[in-house]
DRENBATI-853818 format. One record per residue: residue number from 1; residue in three letters; x, y, z of N, C-alpha, C, O, CB in turn. Coordinates in steps of 0.001 Angstrom, whole numbers. Glycine has a CB too. Layout:
% DRENBATI-853818
KOLMAR   i  aa      nx      ny      nz     cax     cay     caz      cx      cy      cz      ox      oy      oz     cbx     cby     cbz
KOLMAR NUM ALA       X       Y       Z       X       Y       Z       X       Y       Z       X       Y       Z       X       Y       Z
...
***
This chain:
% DRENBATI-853818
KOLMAR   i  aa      nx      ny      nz     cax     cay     caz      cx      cy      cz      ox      oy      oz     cbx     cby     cbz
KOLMAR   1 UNK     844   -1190       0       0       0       0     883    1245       0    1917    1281     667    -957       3    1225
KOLMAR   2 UNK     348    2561    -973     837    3166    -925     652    4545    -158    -539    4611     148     984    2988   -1772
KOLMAR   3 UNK    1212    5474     202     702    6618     555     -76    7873      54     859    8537    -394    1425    6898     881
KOLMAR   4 UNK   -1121    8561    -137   -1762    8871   -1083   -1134   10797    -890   -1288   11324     212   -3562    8279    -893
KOLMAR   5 UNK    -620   11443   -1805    -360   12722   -1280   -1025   13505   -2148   -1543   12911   -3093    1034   13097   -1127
KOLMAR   6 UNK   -1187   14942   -2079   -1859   15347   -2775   -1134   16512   -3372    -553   17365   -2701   -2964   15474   -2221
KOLMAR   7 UNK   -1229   16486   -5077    -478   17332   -6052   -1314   19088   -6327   -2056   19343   -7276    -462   16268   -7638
KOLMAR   8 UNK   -1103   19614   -5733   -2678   20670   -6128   -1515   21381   -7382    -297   21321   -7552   -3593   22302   -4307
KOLMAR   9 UNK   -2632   22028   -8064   -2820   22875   -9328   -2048   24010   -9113   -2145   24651   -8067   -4286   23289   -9656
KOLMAR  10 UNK    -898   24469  -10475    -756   26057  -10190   -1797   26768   -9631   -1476   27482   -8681    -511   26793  -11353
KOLMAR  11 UNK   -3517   26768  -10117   -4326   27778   -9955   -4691   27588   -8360   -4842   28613   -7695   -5546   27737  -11030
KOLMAR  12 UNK   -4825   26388   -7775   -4728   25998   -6284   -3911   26918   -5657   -4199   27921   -5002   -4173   24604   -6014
KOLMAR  13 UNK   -2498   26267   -6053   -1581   27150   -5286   -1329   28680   -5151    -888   29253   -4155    -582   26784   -5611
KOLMAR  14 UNK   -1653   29173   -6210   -1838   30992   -6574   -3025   31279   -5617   -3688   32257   -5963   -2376   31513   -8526
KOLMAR  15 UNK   -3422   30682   -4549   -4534   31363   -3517   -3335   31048   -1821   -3420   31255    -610   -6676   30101   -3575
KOLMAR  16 UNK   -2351   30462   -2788   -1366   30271    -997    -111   31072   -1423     884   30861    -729    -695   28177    -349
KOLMAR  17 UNK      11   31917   -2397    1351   32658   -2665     699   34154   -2703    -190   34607   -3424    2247   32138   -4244
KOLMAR  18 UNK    1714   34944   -1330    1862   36184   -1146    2838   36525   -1930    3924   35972   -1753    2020   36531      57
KOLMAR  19 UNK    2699   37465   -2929    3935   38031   -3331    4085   39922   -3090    3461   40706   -3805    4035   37539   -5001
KOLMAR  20 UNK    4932   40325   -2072    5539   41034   -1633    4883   42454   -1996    4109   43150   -1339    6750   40709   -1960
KOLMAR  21 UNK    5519   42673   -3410    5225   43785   -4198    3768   44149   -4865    3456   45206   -5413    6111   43666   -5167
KOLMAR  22 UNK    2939   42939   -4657    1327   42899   -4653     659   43197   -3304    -486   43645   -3368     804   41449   -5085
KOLMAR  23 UNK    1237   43004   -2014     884   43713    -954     -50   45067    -659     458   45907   -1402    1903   43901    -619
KOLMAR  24 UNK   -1068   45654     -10   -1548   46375     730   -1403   46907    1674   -2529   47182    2090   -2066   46171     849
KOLMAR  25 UNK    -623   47282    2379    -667   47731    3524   -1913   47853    4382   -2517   48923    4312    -162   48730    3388
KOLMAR  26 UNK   -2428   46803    5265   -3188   46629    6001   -4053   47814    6596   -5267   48008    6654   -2583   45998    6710
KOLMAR  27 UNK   -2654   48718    7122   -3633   49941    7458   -3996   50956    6541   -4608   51936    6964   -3140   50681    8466
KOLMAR  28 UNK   -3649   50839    5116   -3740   51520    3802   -5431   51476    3493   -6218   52422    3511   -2721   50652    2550
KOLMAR  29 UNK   -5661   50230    3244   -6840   49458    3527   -7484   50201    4867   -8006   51311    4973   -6436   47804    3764
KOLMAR  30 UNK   -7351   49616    5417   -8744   50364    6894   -9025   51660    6411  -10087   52128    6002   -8058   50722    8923
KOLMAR  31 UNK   -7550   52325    6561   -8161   53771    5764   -9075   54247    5138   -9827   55152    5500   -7707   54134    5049
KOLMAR  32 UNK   -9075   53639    4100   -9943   54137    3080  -11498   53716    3090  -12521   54243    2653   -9349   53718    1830
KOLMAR  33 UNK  -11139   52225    3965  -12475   51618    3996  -13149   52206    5118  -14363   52052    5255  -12461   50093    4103
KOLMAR  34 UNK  -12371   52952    6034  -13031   53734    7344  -12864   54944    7336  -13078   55463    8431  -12568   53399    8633
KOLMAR  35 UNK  -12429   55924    6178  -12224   57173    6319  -11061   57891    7498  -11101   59074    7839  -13536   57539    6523
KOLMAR  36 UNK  -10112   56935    7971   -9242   57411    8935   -8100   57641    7799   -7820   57036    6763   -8920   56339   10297
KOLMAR  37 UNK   -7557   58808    8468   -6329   59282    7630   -5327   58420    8118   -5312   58013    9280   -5887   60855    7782
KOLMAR  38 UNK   -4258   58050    7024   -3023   57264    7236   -2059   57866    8400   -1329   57118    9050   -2236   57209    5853
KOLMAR  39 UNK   -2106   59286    8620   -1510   60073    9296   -1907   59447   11037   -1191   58956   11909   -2002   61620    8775
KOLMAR  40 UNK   -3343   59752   10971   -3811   59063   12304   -3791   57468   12741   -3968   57127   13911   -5151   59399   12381
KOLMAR  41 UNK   -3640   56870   12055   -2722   55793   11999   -1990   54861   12391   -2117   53782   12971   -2320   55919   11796
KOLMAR  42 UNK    -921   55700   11813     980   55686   12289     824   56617   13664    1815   57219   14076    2412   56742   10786
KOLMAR  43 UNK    -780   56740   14540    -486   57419   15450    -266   55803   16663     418   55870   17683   -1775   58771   15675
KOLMAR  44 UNK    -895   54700   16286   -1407   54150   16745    -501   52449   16418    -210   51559   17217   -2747   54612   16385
KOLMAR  45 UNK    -228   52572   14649     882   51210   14718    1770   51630   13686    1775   52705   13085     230   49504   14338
KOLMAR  46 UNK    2827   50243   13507    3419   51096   12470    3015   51411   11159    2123   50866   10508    4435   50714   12280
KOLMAR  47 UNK    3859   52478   10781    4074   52987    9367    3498   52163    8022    2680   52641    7236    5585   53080    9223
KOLMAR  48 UNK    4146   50707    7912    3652   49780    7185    3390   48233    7891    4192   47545    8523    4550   49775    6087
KOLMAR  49 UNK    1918   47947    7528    1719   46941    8353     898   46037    7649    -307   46204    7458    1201   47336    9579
KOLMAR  50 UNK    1910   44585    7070    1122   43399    6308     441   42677    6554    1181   41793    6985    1534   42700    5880
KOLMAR  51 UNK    -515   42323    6624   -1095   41244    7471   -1138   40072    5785   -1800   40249    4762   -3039   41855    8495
KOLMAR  52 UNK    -338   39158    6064     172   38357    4644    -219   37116    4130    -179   36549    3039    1460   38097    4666
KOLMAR  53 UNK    -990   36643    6360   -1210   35093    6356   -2123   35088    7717   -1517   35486    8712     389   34039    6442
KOLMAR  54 UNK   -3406   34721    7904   -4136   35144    9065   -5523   34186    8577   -5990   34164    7438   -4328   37049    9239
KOLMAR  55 UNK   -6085   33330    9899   -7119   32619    9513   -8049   33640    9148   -8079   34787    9594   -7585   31674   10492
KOLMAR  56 UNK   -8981   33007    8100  -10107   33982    7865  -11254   34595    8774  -12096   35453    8504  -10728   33451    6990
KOLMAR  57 UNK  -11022   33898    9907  -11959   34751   10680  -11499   35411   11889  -12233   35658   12846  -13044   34011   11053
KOLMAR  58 UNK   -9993   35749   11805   -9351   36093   12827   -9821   37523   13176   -9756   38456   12375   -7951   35925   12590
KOLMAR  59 UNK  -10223   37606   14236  -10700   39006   15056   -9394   39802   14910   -8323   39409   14449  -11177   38787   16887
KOLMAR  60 UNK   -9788   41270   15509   -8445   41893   14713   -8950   43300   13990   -9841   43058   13176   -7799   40687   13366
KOLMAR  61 UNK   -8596   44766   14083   -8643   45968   13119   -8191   45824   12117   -8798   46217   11121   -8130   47011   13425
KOLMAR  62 UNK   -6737   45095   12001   -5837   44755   11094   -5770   43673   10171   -5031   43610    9188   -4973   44699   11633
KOLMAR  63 UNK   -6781   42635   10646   -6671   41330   10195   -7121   41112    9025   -6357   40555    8237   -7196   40513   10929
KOLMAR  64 UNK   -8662   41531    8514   -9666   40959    7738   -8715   40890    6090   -7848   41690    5738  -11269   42065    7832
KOLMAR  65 UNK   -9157   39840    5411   -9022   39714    3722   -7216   39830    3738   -6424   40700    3376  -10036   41359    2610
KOLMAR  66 UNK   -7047   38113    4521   -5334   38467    4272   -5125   37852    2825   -6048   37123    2461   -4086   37588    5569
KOLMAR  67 UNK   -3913   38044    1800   -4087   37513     139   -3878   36209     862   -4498   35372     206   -2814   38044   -1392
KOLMAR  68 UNK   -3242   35569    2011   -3535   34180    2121   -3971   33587    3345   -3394   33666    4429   -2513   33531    1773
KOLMAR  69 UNK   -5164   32916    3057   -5769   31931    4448   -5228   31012    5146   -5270   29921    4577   -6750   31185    4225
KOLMAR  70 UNK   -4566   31005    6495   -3753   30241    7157   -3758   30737    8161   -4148   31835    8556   -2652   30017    6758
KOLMAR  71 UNK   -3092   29512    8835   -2304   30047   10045   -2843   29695   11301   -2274   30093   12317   -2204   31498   10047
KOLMAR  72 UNK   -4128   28820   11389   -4594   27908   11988   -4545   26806   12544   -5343   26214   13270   -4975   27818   11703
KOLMAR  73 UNK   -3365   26515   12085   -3138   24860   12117   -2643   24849   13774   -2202   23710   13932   -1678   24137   10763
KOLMAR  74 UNK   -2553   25369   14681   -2220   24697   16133    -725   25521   16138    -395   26459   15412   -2139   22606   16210
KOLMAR  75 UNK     159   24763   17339    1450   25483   17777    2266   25742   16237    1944   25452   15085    2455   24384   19007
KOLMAR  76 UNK    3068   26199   16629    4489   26962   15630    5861   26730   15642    6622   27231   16470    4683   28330   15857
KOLMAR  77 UNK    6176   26023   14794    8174   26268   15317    8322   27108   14281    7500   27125   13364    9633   24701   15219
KOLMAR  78 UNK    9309   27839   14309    9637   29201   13374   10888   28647   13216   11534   27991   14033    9574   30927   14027
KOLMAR  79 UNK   11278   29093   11658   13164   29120   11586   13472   29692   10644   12616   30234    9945   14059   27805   11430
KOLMAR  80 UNK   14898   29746   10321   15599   29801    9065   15863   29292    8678   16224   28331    9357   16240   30142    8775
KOLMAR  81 UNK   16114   29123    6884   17277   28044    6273   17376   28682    5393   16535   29335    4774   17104   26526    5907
KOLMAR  82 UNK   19218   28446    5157   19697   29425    4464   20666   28081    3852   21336   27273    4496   20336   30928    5329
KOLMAR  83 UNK   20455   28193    2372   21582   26999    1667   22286   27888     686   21997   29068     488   20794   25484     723
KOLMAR  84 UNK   23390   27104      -5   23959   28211    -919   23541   27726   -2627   22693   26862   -2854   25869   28313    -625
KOLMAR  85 UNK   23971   28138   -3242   23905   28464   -4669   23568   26989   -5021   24307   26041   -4754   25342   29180   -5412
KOLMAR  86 UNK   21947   26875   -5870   22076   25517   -6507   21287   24483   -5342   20562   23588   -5778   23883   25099   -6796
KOLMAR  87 UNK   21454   24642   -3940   20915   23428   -3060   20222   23918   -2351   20100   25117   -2101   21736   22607   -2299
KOLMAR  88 UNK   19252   22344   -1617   18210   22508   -1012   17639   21237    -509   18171   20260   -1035   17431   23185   -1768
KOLMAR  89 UNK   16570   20918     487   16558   19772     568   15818   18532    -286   14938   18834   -1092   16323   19832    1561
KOLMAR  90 UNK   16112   17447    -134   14798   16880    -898   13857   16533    -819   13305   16457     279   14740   16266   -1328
KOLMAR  91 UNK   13129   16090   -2211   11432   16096   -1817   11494   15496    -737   12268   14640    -309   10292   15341   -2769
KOLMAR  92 UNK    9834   16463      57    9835   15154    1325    8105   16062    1416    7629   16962     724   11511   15197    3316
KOLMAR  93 UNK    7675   15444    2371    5985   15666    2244    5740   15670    3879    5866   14796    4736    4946   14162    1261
KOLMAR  94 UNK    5429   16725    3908    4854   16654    5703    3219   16313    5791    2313   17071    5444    5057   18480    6629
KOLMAR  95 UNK    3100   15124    6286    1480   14666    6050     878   15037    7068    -230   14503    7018    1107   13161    5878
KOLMAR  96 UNK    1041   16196    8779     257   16558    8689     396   18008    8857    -655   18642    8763    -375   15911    9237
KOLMAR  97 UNK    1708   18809    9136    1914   19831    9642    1733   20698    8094    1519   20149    7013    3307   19811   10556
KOLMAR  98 UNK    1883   22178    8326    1287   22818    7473    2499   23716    7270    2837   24217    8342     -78   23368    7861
KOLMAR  99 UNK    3283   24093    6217    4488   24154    6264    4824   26054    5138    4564   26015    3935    5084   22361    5578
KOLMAR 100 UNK    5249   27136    5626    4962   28162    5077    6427   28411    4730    7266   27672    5245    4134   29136    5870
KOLMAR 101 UNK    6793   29337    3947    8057   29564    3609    8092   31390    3186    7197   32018    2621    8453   28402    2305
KOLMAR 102 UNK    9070   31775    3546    8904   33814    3229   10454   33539    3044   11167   32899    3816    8242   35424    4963
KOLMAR 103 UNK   10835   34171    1834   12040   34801     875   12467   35024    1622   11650   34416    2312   12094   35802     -72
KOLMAR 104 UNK   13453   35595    2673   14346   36496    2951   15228   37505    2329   15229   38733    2413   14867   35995    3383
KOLMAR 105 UNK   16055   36588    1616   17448   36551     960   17083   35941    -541   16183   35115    -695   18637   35501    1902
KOLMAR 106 UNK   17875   36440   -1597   17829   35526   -2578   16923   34985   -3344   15961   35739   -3195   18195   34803   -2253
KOLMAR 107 UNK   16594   34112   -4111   15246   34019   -5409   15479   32837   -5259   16614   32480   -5574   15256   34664   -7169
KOLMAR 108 UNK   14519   31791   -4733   14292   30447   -4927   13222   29979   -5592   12276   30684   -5943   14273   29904   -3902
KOLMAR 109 UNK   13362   28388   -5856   12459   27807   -6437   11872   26822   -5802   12578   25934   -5325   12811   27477   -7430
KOLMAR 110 UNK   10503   26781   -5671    9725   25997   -5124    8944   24983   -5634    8087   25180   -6495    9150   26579   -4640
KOLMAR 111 UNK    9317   23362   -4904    8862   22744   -6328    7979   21998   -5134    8191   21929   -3923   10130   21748   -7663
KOLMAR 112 UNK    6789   21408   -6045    5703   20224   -5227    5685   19204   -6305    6221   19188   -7413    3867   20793   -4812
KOLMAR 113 UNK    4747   18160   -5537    4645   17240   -6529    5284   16337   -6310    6431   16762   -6173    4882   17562   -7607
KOLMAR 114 UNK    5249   14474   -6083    6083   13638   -5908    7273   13845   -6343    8277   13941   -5637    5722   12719   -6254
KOLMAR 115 UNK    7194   13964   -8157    8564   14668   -8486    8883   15652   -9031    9511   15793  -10080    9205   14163   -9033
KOLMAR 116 UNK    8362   16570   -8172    8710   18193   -7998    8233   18334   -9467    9128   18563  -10281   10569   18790   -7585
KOLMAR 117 UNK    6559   18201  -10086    6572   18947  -11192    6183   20071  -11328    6316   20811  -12303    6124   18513  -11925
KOLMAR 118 UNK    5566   20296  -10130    5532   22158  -10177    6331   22566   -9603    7182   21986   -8928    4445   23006   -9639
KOLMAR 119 UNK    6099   24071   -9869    7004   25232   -9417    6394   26110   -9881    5526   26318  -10729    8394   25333   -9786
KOLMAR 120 UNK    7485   27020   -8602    7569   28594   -8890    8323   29501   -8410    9361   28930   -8077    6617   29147   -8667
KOLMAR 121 UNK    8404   30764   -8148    9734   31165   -7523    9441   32284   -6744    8739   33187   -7200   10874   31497   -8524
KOLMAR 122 UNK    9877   32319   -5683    9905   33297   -4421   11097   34164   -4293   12251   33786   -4087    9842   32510   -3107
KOLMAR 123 UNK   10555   35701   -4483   11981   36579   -3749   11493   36996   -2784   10438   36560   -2324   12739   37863   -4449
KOLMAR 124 UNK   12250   38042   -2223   12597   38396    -606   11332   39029    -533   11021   39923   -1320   14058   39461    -116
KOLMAR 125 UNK   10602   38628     345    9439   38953    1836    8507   38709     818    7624   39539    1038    9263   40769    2891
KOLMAR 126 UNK    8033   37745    -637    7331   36282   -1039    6931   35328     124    7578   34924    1090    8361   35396   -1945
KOLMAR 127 UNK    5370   35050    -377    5134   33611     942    4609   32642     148    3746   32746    -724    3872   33830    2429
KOLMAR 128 UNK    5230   31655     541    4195   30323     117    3304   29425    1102    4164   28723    1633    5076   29238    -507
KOLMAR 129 UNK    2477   29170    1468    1883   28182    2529    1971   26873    1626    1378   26850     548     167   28586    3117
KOLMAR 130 UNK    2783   25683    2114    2304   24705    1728    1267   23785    2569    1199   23668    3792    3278   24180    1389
KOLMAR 131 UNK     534   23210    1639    -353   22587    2920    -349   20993    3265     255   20452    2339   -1924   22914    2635
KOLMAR 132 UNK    -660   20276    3961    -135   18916    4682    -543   17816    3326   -1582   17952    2680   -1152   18495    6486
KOLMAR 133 UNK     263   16961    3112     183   16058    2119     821   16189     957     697   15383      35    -895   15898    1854
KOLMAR 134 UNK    1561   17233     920    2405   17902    -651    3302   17656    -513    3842   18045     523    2571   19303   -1148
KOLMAR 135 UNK    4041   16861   -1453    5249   16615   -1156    5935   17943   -1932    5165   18551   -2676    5683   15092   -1601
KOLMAR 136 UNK    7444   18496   -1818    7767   19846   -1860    9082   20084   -1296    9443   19622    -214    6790   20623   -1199
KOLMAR 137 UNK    9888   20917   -2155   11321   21082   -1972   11571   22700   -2240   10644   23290   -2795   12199   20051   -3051
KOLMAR 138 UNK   12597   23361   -1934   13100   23835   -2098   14459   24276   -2560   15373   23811   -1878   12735   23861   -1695
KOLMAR 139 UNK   14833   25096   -3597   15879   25371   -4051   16576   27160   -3936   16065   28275   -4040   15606   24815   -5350
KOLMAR 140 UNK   17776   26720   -3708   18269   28341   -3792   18895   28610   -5043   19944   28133   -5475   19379   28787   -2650
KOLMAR 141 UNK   17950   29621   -5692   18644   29934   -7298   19704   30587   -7525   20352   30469   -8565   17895   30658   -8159
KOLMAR 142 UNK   20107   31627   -6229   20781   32181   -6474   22179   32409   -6351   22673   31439   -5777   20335   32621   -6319
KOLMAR 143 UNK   23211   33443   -6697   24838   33177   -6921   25090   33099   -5619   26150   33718   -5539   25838   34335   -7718
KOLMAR 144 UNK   24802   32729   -4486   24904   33130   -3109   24292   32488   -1945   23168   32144   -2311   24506   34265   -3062
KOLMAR 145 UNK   24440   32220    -961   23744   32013     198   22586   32699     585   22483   33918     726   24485   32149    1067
KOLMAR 146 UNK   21594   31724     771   19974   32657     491   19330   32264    1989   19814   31302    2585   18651   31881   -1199
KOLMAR 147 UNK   18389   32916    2500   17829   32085    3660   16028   32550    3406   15393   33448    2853   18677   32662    5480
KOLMAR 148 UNK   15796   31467    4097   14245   31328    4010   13621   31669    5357   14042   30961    6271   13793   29816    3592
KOLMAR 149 UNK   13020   32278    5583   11916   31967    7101   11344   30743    6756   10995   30695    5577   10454   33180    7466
KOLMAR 150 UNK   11186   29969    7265   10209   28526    7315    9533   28212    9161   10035   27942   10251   11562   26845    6736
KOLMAR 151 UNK    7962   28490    8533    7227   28213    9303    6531   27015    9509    5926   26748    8471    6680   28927    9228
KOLMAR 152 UNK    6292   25948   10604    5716   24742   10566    4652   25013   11631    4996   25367   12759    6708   23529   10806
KOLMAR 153 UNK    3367   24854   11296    2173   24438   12290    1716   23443   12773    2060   22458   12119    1283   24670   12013
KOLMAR 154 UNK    1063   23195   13658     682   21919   13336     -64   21926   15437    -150   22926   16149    2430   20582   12574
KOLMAR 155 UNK    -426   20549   15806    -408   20503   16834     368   19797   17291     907   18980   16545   -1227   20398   17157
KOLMAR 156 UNK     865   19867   19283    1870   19250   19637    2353   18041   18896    3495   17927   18450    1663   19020   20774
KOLMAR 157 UNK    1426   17170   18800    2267   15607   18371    2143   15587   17187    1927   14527   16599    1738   14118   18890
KOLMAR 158 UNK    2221   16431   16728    2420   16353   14813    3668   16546   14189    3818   16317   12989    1614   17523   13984
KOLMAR 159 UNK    4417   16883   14793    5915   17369   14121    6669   16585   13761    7795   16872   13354    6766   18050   14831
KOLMAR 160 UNK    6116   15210   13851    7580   13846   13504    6368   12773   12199    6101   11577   12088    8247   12293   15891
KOLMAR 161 UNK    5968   14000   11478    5485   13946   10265    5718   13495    8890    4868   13011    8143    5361   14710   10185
KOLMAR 162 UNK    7507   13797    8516    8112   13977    7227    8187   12797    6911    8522   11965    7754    9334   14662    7090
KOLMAR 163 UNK    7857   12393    5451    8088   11376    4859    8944   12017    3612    8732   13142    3161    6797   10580    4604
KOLMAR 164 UNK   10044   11020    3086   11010   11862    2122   10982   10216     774   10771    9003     794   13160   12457    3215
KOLMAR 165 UNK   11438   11570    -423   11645   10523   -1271   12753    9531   -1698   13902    9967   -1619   11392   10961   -2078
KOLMAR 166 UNK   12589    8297   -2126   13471    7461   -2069   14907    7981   -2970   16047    7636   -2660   12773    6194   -2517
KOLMAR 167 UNK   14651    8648   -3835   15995    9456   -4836   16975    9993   -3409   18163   10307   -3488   15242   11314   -6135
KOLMAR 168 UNK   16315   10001   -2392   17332   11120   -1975   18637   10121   -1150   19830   10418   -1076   16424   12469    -742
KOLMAR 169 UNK   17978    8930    -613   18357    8028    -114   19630    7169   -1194   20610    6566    -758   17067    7371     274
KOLMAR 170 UNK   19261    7336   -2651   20072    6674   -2655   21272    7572   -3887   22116    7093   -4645   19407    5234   -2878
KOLMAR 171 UNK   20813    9165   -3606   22037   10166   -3874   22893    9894   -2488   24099    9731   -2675   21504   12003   -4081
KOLMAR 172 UNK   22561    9843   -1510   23436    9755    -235   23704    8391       9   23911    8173    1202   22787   10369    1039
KOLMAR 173 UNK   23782    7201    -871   25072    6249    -704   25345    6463   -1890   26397    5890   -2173   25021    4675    -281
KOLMAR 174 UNK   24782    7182   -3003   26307    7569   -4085   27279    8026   -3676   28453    7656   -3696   26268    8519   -5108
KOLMAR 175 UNK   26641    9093   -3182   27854   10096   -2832   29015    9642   -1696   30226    9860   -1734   27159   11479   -2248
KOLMAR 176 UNK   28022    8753    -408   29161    9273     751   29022    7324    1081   29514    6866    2112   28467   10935    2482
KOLMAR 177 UNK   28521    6677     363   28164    5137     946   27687    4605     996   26712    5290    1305   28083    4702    1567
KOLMAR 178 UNK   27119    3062     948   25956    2514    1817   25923    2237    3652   24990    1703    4251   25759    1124    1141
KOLMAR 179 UNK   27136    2736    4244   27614    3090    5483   26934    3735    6197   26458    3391    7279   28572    3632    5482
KOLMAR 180 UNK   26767    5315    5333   26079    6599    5571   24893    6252    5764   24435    6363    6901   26137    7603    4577
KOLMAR 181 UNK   24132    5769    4757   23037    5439    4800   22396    4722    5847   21345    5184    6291   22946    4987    3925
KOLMAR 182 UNK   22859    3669    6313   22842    2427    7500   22944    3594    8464   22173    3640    9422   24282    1009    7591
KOLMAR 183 UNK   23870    4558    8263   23770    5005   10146   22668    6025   10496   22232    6291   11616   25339    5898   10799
KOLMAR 184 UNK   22167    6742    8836   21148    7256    8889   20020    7157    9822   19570    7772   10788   20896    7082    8017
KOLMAR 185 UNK   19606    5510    8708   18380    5152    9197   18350    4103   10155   17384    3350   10276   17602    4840    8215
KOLMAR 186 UNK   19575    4025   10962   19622    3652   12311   19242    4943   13140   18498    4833   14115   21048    3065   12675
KOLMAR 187 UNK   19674    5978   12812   19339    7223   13723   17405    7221   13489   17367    8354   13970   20363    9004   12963
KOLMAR 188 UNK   16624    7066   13329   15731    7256   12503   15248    7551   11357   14061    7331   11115   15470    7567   12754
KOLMAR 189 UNK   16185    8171   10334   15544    9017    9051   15172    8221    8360   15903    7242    8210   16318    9907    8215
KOLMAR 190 UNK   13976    8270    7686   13291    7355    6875   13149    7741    5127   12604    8766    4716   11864    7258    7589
KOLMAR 191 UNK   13496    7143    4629   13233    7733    3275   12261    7083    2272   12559    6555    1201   14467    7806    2615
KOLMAR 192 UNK   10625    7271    3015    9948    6541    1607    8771    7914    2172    8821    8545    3227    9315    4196    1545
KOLMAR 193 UNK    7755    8043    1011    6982    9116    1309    5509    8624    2291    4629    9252    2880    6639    9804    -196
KOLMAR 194 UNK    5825    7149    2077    4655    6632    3515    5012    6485    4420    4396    5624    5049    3947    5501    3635
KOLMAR 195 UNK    6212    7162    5166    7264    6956    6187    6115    8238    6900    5899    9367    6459    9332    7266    5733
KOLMAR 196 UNK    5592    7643    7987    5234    8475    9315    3590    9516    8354    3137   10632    8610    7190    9857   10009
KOLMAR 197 UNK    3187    8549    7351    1757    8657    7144     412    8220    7859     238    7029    8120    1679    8197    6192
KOLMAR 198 UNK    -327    8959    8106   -1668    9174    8920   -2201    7769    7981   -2241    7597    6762   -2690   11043    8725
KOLMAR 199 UNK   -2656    6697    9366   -3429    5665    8345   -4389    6217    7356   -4487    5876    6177   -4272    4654    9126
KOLMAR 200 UNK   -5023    7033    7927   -6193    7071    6507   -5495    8032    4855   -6114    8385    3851   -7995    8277    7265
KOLMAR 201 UNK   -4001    8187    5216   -3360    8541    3718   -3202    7012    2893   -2886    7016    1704   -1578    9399    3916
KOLMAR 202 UNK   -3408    5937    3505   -2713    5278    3345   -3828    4259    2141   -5010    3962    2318   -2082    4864    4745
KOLMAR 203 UNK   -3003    3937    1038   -4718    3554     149   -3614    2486    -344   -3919    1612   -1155   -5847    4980   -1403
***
């Protein structure tokens, strides 16, 4: 049996990508929709204020009609990752946590799909939400060391989620062994994409 993941559509995904320079300024918006001057304002928050990613019914002056619906999914680990020119990790599919990514640094490419057949590309303060069951990688396009914000949701016991694809498993006994590998997945790492799937993915 296999694990069932789910591939969504460019047009899917174009309702989970913030891109930066398409932004509103949150309180730009109230403004106009409440007749308060921008001046009075910046008396009150800052200057420019995105609201980028916010459940849809989140209470809030600031909140309403974020360009993307999220952010619901339960607790948060927040991070960075920053790879250099050309790398990134491989496919792998978080089946249940809900997994967001914001540009920092640099122009990457974002691929889904068992084998990464979509894409698209994120620059600095770009969001993507991916959502649980996609399998999905990231790449850094650029001449340089790039870093990502990467956000994971989910609830407490959801975080030991990732299932990864078998290519990657066996680039890492090209490269370094079948040694490497053995001590890997003695440590735990698993490399098949039904590795740590919710029975009912499972068809």
């Amino acid at each position: 049996m296999a694990a069932k993941t789910w591939q969504p559509t460019q047009a899917e995904m174009r309702t989970r990508i913030a891109r930066f320079k398409d932004l509103v300024s949150t309180k730009a918006r109230h403004a106009e929709g409440k007749g308060i001057p921008a001046e009075v304002l910046e008396m009150i928050t800052a200057k420019s204020t995105f609201n980028v990613m916010s459940p849809a019914n989140l209470g809030g002056q600031l909140s309403p009609n974020p360009p993307v619906v999220g952010g619901d999914a339960g607790v948060f680990r927040l991070g960075f990752a920053t790879c250099p020119p050309g790398n990134g990790p491989g496919l792998h599919v978080h089946w249940r946590t809900h997994e967001t990514f914001i540009a920092l640094t640099g122009k990457w490419e974002i691929r889904w799909g068992d084998k990464g057949e979509e894409r698209t590309t994120i620059e600095p303060f770009d969001l993507i939400a991916v959502p649980p069951g996609v399998t999905r990688q990231f790449i850094n396009l650029s001449d340089k060391d790039a870093t990502l914000l990467v956000i994971i949701q989910g609830r407490p016991g959801e975080f030991d989620d990732v299932g990864r694809v078998p290519e990657t498993a066996q680039l890492i006994e090209q490269k370094f062994g079948r040694a490497m590998l053995a001590k890997l997945e003695d440590l735990g790492w698993q490399f098949t994409l039904e590795a740590n799937a919710p029975p009912e993915k499972i068809v």
